[in-house]
C-alpha positions in Angstrom: 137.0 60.4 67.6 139.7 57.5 66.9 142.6 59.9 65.9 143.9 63.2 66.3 143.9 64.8 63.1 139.7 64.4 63.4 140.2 66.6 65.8 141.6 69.1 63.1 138.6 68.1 60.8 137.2 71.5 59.7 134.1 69.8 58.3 133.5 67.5 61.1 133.7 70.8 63.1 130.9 72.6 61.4 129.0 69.6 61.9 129.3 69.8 65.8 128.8 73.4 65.7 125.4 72.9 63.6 124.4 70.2 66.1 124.7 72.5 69.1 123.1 75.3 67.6 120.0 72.5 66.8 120.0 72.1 70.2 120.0 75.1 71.8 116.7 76.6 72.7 115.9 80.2 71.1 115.5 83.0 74.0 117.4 80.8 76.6 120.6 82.0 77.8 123.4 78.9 78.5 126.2 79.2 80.2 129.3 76.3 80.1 132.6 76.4 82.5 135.4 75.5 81.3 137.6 74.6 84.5 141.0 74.3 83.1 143.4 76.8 81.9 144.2 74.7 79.0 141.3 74.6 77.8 140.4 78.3 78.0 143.6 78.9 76.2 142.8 76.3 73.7 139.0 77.4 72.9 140.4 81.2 72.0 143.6 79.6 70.6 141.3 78.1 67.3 138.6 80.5 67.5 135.9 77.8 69.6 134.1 80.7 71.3 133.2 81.9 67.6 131.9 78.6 66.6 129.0 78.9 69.6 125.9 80.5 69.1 125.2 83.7 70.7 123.2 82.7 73.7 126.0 80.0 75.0 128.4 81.7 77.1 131.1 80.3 77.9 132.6 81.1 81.2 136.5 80.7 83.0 136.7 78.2 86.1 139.5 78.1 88.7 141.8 76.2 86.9 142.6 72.4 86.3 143.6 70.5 89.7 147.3 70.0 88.8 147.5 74.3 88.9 145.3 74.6 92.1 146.1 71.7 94.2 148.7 72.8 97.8 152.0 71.9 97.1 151.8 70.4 100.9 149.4 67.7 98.8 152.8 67.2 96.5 155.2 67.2 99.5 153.0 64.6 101.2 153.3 62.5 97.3 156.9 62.6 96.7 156.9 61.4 100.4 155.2 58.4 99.7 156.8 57.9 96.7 160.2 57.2 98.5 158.8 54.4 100.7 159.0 51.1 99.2 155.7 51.5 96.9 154.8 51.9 93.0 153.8 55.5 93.1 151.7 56.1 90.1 150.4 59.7 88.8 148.8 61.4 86.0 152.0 62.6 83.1 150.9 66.1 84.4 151.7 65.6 87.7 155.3 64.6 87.2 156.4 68.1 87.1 154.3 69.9 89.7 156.8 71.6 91.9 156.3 70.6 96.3 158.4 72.7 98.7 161.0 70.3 97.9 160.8 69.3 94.2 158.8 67.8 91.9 158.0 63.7 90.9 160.1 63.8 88.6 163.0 64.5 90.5 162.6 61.6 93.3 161.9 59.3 90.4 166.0 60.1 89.8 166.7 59.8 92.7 165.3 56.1 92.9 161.2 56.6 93.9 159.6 54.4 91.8 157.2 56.5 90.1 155.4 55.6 87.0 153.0 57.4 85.1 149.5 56.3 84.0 146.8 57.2 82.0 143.8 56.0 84.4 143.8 54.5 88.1 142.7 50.9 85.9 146.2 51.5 84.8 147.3 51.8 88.5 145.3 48.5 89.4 146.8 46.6 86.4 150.4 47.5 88.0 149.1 46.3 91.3 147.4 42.7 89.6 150.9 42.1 88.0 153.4 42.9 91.3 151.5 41.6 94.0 154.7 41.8 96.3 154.5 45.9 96.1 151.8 48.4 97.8 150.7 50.1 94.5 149.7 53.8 95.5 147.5 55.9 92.9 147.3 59.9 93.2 144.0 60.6 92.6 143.7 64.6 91.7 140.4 66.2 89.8 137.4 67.4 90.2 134.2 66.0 90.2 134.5 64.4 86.8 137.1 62.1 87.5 136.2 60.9 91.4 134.0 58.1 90.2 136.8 56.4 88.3 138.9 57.2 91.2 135.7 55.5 93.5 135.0 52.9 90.6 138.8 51.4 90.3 138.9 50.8 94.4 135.4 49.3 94.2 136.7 47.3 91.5 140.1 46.0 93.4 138.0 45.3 96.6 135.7 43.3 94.4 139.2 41.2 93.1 140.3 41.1 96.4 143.5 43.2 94.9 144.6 44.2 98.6 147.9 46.0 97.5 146.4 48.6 95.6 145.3 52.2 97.3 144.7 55.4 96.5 146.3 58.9 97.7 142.9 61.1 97.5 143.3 64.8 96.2 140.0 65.1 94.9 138.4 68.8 95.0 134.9 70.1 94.6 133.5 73.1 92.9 130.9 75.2 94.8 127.8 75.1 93.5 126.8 78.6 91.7 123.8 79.9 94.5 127.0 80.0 96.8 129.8 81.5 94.7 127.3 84.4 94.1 126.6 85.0 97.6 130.4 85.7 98.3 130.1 88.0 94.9 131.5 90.7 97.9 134.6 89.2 98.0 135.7 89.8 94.5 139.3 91.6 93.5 140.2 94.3 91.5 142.2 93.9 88.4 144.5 95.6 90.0 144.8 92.8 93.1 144.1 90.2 90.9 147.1 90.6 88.4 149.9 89.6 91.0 147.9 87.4 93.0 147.2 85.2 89.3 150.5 85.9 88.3 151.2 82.9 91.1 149.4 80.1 89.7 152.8 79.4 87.7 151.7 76.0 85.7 148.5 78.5 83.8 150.7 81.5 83.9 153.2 80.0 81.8 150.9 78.7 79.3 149.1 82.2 78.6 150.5 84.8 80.9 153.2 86.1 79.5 151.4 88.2 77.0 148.6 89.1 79.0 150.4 90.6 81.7 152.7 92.4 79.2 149.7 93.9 77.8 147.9 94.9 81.2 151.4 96.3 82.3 152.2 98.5 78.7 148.2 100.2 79.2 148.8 100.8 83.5 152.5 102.2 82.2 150.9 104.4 79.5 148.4 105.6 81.7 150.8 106.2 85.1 153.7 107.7 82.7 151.4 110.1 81.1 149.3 111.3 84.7 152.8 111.7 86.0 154.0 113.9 82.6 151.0 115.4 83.2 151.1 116.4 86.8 155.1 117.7 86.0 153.8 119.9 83.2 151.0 122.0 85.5 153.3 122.8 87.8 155.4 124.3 85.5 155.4 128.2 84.2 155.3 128.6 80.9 159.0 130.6 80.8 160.3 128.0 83.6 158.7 125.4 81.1 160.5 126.5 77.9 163.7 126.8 80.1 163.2 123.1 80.2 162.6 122.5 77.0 165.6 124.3 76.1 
């Protein structure tokens, strides 16, 4: 894919959803993460779930690494940012919030922080000033550490000797071990407010599923409690109330 409205492509969709379902084997159960929020929101957003055949599951990961990365990561970024370096970041980073601001914000106030598409970017900006310390924050899971391991490989290969890389890089456990803490799971009920947190994903689909978990637990509560009023009410003390 070239251009964006292919993704759009109805046809070309069916195609890829014929494909998979060639591939799949009958009587095998797959199942496919999807790590970031985005994505999750995206896949029910156009109706991708209904496009997979009925033995691939898909199943909801922790997040992307902009959401779940400390904001003592970010504090320690906008840090560097203000010593005499090119700080360079992903476009999603710019607006992560540390315990004092966000990227964006030293940038006004004179950080010289640029955005980039790739770390090759990052070592491009460090070819062409020579004269600066080029920094790279390097965020992601396991899918993007070998570019990360790839671009400083590449620069120590140039001999580019002004070029680094701030390392955020996070793992996901492998399956055997998330089940063995299975224990440790919340409730709903514990979940809601803990979630409710992660404000970057809770602002891109939250809203209206915490409006609908909170209408249902306010039905429920308002009619135990209307409940528990009535029975202790007499029926003549209970018409006086109606009345």
């Amino acid at each position: 894919m070239k251009f964006v409205d292919e993704f759009r492509d109805p046809a070309l969709g069916r195609a890829v959803a014929g494909e998979i379902l060639s591939l799949v084997e009958p009587g095998r159960h797959y199942k496919v993460m999807e790590v970031c929020g985005g994505h999750t929101h995206s896949i029910y957003k156009y109706g991708v779930d209904d496009l997979l055949p009925s033995n691939v599951e898909l199943v909801h990961g922790p997040g992307c690494p902009v959401c779940v990365i400390p904001m003592g990561r970010v504090d320690d970024g906008i840090a560097l940012a203000h010593e005499d370096v090119i700080f360079t970041c992903f476009g999603d980073m710019m607006r992560v919030p540390g315990s004092r601001g966000t990227l964006l914000e030293a940038k006004a106030e004179g950080a010289d922080v640029r955005m980039v598409y790739s770390p090759l970017d990052a070592l491009e900006l460090a070819r062409r000033n020579p004269e600066r310390e080029v920094v790279f924050f390097a965020i992601g899971f396991e899918t993007t550490a070998p570019a990360t391991a790839l671009t400083l490989l590449r620069a120590r290969a140039e001999g580019v000797s002004n070029f680094s890389a701030f390392c955020n890089h996070v793992t996901i456990g492998p399956p055997l071990r998330a089940r063995e803490v299975a224990k440790e799971r919340i409730t709903p009920v514990e979940g809601l407010p803990a979630l409710s947190l992660d404000a970057l994903t809770s602002v891109a689909y939250g809203p209206e599923a915490i409006i609908v978990v909170l209408a249902v637990a306010g039905g429920i509560i308002a009619g135990i409690f209307g409940g528990w009023r009535a029975a202790r009410l007499r029926p003549a003390a209970a018409l006086a109330k109606v009345g």
